[in-house]
N, C-alpha and C positions, 0 to 999 in steps of 0.2 A: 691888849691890856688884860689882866686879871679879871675873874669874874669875883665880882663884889660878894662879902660873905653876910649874911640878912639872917640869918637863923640864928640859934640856940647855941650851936658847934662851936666854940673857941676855936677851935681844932683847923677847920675847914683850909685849904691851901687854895688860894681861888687860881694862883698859876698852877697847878697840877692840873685843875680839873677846866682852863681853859686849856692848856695841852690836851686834853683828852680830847673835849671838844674838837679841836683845830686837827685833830688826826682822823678822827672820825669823819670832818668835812672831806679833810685831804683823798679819802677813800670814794666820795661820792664823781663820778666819770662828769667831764666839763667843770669841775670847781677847781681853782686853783685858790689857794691860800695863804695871804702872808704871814709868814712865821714869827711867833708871840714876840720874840727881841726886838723885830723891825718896828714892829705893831707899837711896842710903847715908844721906842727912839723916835717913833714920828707923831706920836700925839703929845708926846714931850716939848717935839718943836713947835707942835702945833699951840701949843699951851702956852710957851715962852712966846711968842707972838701975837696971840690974843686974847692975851691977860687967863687962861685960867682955862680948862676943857668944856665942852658944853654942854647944857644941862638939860634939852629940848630938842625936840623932834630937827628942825632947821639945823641948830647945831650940830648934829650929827650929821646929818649932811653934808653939810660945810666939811666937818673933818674928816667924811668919805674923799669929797673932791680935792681937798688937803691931800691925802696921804696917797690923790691917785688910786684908788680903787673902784667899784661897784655897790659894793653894800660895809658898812659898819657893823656888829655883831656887839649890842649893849647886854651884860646879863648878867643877873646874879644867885645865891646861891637862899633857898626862901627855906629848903628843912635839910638837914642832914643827919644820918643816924647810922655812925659805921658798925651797928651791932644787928645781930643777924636777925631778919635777912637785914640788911644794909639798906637804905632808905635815902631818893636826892631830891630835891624837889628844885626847879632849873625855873626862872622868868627869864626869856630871852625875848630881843626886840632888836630886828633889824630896820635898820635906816639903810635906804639909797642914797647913793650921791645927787641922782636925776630925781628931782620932786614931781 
């Protein structure tokens, strides 16, 4: 999923800069990552089955264990300032699937 845009920036593309994210991970040895498309197709499904994404620690979970992975990666985007120097301010929060 996109990372949520919270700031000031109209502007902000939250799937760009979870691409960036998810390539950055894909760089760190032992992570594997699943790729932003799959990522929404299956919280989509997950969503069309129980009523709506979720919005809580537990929930996330869930829709770790949902989409068959390890951890879920919630985040959004809290300052942005593409004017120099360029400025991002990132709140991320992972969930495990295993509580």
């Amino acid at each position: 999923m996109s990372f949520i845009n919270q700031s000031n920036e109209p502007t902000v593309d939250g799937d760009q800069i979870a691409l960036a994210y998810y390539n950055e991970l894909q760089q760190v040895p032992g992570f594997e990552v699943m790729p932003l498309g799959v990522t929404k197709d299956k919280a989509l499904a997950f969503a069309m089955l129980h009523g709506g994404l979720p919005s809580g620690g537990e929930g996330f979970q869930k829709l770790a264990r949902f989409m068959d992975v390890d951890a879920v990666v919630v985040a959004s985007v809290t300052e942005f300032s593409p004017y120099y120097p360029p400025r991002m301010g990132l709140a991320v929060r992972w969930y495990a699937a295993n509580p």
